[in-house]
The first five atom37 places (N, CA, C, CB, O) and aatype in JSON, in Angstrom:
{
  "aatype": [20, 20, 20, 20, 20, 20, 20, 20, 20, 20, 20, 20, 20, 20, 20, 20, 20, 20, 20, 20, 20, 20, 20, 20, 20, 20, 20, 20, 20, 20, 20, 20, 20, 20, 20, 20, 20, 20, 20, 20, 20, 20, 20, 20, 20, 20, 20, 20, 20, 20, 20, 20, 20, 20, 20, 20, 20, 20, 20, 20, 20, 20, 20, 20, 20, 20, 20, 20, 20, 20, 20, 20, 20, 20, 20, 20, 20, 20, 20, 20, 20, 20, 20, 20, 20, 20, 20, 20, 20, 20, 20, 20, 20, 20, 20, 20, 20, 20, 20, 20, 20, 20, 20, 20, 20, 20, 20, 20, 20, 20, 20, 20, 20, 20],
  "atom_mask": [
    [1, 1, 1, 1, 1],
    [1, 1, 1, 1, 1],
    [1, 1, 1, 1, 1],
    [1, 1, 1, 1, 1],
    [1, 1, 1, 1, 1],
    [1, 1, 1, 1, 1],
    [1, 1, 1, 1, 1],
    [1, 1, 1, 1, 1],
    [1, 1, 1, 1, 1],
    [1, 1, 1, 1, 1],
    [1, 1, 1, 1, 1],
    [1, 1, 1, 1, 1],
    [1, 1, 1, 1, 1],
    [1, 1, 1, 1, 1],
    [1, 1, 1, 1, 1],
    [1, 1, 1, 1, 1],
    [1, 1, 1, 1, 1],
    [1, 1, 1, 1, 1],
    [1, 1, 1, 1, 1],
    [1, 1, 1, 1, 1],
    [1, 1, 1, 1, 1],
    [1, 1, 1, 1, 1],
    [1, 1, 1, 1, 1],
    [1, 1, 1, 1, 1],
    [1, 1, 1, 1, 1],
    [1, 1, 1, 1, 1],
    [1, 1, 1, 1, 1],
    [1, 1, 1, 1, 1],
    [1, 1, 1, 1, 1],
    [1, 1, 1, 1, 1],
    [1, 1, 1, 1, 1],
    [1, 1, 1, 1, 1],
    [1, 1, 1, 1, 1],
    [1, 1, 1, 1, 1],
    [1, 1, 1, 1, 1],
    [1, 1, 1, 1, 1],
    [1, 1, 1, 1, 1],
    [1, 1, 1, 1, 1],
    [1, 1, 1, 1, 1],
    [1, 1, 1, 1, 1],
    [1, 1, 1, 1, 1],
    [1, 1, 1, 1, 1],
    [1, 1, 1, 1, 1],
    [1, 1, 1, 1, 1],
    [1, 1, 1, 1, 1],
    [1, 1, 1, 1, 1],
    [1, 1, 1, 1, 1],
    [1, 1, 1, 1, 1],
    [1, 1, 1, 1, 1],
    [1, 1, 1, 1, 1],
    [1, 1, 1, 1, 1],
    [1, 1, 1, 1, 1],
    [1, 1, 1, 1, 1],
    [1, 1, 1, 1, 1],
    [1, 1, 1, 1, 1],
    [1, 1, 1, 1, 1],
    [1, 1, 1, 1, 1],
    [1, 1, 1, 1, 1],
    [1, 1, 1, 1, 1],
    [1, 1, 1, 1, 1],
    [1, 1, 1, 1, 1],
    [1, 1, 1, 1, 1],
    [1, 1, 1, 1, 1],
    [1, 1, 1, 1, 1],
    [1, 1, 1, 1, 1],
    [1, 1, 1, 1, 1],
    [1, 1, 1, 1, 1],
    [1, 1, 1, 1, 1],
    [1, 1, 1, 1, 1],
    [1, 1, 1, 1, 1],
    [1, 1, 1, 1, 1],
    [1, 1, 1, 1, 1],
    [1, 1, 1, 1, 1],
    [1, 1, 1, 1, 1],
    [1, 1, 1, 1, 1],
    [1, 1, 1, 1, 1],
    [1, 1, 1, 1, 1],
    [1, 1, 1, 1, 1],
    [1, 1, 1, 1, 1],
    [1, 1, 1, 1, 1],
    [1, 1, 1, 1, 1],
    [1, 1, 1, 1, 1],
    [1, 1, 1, 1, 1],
    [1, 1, 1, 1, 1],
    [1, 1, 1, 1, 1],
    [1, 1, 1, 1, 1],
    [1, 1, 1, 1, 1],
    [1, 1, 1, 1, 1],
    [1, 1, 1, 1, 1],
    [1, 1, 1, 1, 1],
    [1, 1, 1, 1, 1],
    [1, 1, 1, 1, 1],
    [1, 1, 1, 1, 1],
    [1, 1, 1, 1, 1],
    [1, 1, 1, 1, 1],
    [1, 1, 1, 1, 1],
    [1, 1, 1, 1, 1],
    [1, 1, 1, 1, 1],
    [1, 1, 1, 1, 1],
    [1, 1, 1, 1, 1],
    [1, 1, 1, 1, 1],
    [1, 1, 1, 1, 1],
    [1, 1, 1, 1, 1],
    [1, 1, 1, 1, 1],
    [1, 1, 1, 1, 1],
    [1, 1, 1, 1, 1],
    [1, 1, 1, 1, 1],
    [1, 1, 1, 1, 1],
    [1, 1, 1, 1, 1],
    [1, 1, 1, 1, 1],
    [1, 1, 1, 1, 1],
    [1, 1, 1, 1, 1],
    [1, 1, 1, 1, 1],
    [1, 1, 1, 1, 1]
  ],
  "atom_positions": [
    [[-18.04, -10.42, -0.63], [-18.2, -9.43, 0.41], [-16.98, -8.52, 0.51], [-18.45, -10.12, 1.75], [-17.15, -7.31, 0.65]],
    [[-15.69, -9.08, 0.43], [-14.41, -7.98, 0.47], [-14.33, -7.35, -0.88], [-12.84, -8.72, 0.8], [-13.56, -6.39, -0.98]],
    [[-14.97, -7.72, -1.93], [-15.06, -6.72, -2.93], [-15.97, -5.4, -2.67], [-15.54, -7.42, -4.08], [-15.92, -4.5, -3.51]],
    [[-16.65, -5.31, -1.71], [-17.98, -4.97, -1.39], [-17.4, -3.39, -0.61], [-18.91, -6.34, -0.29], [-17.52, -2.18, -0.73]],
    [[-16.89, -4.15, 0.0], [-15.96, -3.56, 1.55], [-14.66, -2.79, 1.09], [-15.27, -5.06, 2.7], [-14.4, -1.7, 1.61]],
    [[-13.99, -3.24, 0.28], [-13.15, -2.64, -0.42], [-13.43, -1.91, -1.34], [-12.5, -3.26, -0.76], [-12.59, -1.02, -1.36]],
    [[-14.64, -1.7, -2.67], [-15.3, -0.44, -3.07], [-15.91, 0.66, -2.44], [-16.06, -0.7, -3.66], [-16.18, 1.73, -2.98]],
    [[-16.19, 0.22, -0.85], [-16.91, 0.96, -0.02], [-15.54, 1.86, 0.22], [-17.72, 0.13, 1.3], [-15.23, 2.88, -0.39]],
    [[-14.86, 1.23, 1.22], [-13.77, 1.95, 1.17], [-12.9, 2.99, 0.52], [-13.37, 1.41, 1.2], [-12.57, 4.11, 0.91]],
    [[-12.56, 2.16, -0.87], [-12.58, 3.44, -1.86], [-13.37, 4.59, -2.25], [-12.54, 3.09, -2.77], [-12.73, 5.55, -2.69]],
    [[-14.39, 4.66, -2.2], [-15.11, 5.66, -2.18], [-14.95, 6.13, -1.43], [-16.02, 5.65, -2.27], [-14.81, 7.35, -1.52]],
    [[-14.86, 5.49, -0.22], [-14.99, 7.57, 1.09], [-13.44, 7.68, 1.3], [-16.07, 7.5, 3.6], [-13.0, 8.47, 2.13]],
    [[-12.56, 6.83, 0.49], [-11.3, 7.62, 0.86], [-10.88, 8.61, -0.44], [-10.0, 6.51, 1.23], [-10.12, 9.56, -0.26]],
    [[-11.63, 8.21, -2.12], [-11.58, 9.58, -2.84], [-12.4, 10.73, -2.4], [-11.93, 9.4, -4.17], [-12.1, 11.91, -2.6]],
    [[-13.77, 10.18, -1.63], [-14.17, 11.33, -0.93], [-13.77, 12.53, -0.38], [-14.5, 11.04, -0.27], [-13.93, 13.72, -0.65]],
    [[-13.09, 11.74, 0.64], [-12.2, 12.64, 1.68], [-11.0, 13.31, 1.12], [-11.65, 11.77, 2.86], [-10.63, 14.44, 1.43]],
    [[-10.36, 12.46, 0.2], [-9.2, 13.44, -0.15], [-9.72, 14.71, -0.78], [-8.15, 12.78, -1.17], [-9.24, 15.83, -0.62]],
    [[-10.97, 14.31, -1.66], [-11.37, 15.17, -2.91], [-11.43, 16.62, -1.85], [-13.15, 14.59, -3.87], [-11.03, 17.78, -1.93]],
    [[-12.22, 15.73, -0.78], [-12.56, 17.39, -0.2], [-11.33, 17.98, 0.84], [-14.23, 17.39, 0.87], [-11.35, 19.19, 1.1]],
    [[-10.56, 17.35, 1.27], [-9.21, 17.96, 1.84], [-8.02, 18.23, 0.61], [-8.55, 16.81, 3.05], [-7.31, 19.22, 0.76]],
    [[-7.86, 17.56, -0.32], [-6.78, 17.6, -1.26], [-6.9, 18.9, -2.42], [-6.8, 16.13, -1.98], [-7.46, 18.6, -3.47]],
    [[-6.47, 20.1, -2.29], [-6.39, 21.04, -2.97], [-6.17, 20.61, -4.1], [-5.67, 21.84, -2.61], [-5.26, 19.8, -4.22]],
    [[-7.04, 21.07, -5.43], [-6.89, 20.91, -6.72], [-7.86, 19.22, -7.22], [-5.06, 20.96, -6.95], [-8.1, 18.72, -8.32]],
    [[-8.14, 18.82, -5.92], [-9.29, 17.81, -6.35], [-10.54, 18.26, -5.74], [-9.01, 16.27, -5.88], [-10.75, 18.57, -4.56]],
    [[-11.51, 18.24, -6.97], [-12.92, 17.65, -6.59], [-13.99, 16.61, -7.12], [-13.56, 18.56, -6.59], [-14.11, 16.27, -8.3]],
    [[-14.77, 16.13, -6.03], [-16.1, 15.33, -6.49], [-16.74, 15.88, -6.5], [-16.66, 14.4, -6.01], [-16.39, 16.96, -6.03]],
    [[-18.28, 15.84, -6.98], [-19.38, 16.45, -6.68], [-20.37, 16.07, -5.73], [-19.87, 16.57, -7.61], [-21.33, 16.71, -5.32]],
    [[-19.93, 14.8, -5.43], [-20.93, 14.32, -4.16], [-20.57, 12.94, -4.05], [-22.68, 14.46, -4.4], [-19.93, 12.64, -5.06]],
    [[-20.74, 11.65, -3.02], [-20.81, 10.47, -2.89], [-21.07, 9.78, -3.67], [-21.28, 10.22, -2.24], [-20.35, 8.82, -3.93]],
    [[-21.69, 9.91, -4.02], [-22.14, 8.85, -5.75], [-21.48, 8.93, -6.51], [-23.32, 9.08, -6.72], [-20.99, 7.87, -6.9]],
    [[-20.95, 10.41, -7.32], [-19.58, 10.19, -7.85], [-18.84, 10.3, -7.67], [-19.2, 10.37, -8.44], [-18.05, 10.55, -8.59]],
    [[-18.28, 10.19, -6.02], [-16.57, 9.14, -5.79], [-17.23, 7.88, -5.91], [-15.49, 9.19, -3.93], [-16.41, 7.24, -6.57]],
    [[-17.82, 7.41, -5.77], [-18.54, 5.86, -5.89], [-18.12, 5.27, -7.79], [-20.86, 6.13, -5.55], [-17.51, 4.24, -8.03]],
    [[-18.57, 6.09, -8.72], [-18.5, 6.09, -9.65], [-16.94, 6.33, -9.66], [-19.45, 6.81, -10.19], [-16.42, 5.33, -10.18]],
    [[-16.01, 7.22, -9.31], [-14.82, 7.31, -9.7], [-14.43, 6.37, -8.95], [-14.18, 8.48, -9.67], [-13.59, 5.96, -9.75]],
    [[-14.28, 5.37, -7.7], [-13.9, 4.04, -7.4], [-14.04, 3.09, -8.11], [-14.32, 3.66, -6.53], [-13.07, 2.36, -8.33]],
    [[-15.48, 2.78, -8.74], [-15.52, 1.8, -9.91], [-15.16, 1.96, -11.08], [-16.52, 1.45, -10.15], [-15.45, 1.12, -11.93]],
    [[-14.31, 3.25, -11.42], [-13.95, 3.85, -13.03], [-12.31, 3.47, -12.96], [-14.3, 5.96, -13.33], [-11.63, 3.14, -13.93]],
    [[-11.93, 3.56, -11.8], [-10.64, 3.77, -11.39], [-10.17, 2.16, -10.9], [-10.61, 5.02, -10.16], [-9.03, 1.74, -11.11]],
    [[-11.18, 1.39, -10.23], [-10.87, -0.18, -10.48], [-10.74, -1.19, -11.54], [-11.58, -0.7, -9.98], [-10.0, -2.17, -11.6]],
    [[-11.95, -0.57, -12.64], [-11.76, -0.66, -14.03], [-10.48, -0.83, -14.77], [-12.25, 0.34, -14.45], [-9.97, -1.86, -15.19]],
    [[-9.98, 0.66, -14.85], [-8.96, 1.18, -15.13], [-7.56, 0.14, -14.78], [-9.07, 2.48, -14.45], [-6.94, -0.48, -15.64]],
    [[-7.32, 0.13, -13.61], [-6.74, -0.21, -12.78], [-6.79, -2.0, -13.33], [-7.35, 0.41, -11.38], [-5.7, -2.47, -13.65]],
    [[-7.77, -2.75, -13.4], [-7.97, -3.83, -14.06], [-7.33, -4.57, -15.27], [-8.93, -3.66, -14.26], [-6.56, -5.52, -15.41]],
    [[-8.21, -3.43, -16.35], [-7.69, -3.79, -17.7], [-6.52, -2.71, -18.45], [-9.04, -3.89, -18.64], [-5.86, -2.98, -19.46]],
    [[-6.48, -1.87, -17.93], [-5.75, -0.63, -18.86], [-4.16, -0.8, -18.06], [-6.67, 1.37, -18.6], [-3.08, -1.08, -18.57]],
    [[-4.56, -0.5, -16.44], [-2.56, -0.29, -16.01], [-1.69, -1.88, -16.64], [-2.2, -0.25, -13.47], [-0.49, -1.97, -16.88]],
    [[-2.54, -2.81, -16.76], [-1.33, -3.72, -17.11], [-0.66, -4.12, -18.53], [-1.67, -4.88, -16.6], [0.26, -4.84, -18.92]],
    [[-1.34, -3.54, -18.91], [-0.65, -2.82, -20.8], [-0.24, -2.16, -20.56], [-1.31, -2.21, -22.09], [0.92, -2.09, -20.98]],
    [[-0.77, -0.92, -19.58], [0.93, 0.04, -19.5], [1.85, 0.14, -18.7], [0.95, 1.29, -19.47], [2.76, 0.97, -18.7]],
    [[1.6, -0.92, -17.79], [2.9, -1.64, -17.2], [3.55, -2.14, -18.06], [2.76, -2.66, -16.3], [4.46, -1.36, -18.35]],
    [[3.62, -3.46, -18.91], [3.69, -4.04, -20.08], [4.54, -3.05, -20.84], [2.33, -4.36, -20.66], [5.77, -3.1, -20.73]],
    [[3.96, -2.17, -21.61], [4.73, -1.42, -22.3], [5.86, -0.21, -21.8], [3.84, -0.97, -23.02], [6.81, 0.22, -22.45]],
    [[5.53, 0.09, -20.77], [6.9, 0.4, -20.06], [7.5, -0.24, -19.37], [6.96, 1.22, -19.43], [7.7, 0.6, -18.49]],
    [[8.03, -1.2, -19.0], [8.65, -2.08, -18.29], [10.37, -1.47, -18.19], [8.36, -3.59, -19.03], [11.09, -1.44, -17.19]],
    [[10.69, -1.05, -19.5], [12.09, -0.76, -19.71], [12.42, 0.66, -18.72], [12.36, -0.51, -21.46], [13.29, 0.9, -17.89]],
    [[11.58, 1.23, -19.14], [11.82, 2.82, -18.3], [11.3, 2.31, -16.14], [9.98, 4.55, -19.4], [11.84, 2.94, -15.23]],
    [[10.49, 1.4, -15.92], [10.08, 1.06, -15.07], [11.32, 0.7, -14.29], [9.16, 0.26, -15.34], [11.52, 1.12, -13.15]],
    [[12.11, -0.04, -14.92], [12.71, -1.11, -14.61], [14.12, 0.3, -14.78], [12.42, -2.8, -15.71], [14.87, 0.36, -13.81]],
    [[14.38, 1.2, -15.81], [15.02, 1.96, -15.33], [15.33, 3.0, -14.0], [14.91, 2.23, -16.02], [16.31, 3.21, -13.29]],
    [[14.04, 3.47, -14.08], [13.61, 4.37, -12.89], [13.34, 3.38, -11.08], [11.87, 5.14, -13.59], [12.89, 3.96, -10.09]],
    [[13.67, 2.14, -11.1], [13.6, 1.18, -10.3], [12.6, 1.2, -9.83], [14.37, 1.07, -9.54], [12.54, 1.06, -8.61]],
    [[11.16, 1.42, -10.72], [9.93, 1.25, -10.47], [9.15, 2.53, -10.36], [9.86, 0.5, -9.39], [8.01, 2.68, -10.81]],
    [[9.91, 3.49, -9.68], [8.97, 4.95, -9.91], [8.01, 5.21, -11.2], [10.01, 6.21, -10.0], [6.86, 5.66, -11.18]],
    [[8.48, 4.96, -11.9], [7.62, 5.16, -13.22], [6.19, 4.7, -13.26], [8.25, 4.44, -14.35], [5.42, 5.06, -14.16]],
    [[5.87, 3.97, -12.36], [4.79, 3.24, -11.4], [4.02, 4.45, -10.84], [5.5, 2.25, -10.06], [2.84, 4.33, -10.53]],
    [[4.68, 5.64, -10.7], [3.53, 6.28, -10.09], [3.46, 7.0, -11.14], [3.57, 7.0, -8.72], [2.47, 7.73, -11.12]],
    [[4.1, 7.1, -12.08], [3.34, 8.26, -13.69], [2.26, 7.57, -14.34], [4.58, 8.56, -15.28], [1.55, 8.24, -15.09]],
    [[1.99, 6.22, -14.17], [0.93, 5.85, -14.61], [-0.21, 5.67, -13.63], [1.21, 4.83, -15.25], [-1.36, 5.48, -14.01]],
    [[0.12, 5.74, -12.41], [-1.15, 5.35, -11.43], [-1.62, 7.24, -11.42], [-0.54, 4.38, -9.39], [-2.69, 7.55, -10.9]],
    [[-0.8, 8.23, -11.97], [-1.02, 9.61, -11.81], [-1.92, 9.49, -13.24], [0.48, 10.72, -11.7], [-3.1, 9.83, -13.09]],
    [[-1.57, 9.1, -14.44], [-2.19, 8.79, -15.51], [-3.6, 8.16, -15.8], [-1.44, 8.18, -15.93], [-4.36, 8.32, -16.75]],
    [[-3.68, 7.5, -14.83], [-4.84, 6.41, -14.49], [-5.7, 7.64, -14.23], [-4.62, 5.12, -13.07], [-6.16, 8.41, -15.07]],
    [[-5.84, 7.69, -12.69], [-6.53, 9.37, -12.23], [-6.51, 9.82, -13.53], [-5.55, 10.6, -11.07], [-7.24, 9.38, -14.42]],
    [[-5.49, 10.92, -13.7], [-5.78, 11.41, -15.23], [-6.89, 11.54, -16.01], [-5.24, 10.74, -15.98], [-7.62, 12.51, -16.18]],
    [[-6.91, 10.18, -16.55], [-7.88, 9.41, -17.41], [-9.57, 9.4, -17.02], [-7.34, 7.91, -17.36], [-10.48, 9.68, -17.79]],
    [[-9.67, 9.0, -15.54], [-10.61, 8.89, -15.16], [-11.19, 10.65, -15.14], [-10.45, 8.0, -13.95], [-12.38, 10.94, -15.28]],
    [[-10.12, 11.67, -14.93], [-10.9, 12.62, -14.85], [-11.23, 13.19, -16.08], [-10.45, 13.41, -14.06], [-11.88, 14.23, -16.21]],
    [[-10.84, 12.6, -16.84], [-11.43, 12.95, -18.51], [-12.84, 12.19, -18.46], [-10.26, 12.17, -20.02], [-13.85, 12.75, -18.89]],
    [[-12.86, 11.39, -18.14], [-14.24, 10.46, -18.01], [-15.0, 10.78, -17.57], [-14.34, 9.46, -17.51], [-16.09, 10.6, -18.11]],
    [[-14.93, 11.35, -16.51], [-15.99, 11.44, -15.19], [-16.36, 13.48, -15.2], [-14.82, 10.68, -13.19], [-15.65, 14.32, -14.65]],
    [[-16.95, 13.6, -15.57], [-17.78, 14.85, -15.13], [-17.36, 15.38, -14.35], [-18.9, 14.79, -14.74], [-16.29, 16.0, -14.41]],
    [[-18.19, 15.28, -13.22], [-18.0, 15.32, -11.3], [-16.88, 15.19, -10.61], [-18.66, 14.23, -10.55], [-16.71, 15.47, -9.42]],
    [[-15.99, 14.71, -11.48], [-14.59, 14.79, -10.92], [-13.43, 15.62, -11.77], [-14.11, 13.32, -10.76], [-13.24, 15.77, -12.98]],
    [[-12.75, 16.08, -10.61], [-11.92, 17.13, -11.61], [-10.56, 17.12, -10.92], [-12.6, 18.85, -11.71], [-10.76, 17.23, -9.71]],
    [[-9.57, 17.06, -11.12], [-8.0, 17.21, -10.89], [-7.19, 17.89, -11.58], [-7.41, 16.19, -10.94], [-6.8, 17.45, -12.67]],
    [[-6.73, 19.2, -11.06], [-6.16, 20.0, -11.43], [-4.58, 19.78, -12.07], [-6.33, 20.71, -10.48], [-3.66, 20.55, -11.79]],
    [[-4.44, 18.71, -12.91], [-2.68, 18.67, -13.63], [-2.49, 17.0, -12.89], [-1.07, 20.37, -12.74], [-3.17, 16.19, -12.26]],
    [[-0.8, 17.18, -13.58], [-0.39, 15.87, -12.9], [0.22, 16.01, -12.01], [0.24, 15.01, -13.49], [0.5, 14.99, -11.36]],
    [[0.62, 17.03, -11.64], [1.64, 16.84, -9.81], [0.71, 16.21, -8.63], [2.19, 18.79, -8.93], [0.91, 15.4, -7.73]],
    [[-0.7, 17.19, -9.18], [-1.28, 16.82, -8.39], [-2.35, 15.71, -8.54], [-1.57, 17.74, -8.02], [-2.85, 15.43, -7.44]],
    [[-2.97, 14.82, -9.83], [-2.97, 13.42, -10.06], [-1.93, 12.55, -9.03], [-2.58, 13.23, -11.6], [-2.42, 11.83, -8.16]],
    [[-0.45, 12.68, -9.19], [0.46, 12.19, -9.03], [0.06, 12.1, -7.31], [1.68, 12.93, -9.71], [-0.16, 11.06, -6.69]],
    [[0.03, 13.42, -6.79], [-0.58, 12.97, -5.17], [-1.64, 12.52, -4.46], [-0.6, 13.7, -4.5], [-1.72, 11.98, -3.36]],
    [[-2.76, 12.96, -5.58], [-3.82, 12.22, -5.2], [-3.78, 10.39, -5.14], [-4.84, 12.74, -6.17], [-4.32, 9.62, -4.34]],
    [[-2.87, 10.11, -6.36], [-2.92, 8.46, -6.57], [-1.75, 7.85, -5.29], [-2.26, 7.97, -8.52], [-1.99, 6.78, -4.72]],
    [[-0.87, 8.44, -5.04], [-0.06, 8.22, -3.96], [-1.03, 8.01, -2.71], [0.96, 9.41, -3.8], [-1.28, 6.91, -2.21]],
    [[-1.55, 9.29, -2.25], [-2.15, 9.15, -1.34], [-3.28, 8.02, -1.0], [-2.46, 10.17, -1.3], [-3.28, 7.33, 0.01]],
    [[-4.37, 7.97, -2.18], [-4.99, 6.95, -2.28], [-4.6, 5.08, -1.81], [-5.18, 7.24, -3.5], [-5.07, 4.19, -1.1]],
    [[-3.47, 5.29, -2.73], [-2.95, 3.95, -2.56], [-2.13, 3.59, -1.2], [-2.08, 3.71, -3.72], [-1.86, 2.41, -0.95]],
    [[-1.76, 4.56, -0.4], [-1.43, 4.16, 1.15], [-2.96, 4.44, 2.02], [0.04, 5.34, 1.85], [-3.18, 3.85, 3.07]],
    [[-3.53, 5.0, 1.68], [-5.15, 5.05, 2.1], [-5.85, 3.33, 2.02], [-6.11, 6.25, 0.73], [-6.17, 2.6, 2.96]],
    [[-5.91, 3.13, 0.91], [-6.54, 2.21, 0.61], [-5.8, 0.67, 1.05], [-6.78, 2.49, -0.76], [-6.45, -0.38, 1.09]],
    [[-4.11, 0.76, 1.42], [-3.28, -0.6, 1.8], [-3.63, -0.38, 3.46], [-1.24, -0.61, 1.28], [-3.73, -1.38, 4.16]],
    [[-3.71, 0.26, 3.74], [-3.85, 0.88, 5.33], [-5.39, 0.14, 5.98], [-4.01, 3.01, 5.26], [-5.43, -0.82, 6.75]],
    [[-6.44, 0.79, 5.5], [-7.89, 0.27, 5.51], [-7.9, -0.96, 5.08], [-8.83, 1.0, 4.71], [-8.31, -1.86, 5.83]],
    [[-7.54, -1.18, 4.04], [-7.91, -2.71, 3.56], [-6.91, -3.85, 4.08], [-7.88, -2.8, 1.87], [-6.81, -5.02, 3.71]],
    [[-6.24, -3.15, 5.03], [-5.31, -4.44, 5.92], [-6.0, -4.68, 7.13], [-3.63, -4.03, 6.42], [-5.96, -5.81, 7.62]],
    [[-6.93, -3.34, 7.92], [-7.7, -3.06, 8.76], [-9.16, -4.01, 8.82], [-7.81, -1.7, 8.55], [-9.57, -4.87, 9.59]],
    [[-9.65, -3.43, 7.67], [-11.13, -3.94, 7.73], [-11.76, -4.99, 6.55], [-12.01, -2.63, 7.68], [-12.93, -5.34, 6.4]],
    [[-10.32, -5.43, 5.61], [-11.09, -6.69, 4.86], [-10.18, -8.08, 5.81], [-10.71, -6.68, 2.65], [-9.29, -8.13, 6.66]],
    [[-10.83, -8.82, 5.25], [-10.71, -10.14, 5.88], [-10.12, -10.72, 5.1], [-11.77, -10.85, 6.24], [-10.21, -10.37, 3.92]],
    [[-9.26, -11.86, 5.5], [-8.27, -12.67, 4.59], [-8.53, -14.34, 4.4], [-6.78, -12.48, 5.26], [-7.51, -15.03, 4.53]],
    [[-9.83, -15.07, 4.09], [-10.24, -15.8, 4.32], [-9.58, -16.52, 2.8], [-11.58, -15.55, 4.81], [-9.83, -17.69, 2.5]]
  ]
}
């Protein structure tokens, strides 16, 4: 069920940015739905190889380098996804920022810790 609740979530918070965040768009609910499950994916199997392989620069930059790949991630997905479009990486880079205090915020709120 908190997987459930927490994809729900993600979706209407790429929603909302898509449609307040200059230089992002969706094309409708279904595909932020689709870019939540492309981007959990992602997020799954792909960021921890490239955590993994940057670790040195990570570990230089005292972790910032953490957000060139969560900007990368986005990125990626918008090569994937049609319906979704992000204009560069500054602004990848804010969309994934934003997301990820979106999504720690809500999901401290409304999933359950059983």
């Amino acid at each position: 069920m908190n997987f459930l609740i927490k994809l729900l979530l993600s979706t209407i918070i790429v929603f909302v940015l898509a449609h307040f965040l200059p230089g992002v768009s969706v094309d409708n609910l279904t595909s932020a739905l689709v870019v939540a499950v492309v981007l959990g994916l992602l997020n799954t199997f792909l960021k921890p190889i490239l955590v993994f392989l940057t670790i040195p620069v990570t570990l230089i930059t005292l972790g910032f380098f953490l957000l060139v790949i969560n900007a990368a991630l986005i990125l990626i997905c918008d090569y994937f996804i049609a319906e979704f479009h992000v204009n560069g990486f500054l602004t990848a880079l804010i969309f994934s920022v934003l997301l990820s205090i979106s999504q720690s915020i809500l999901n401290k709120i409304f999933v359950s810790k059983k």
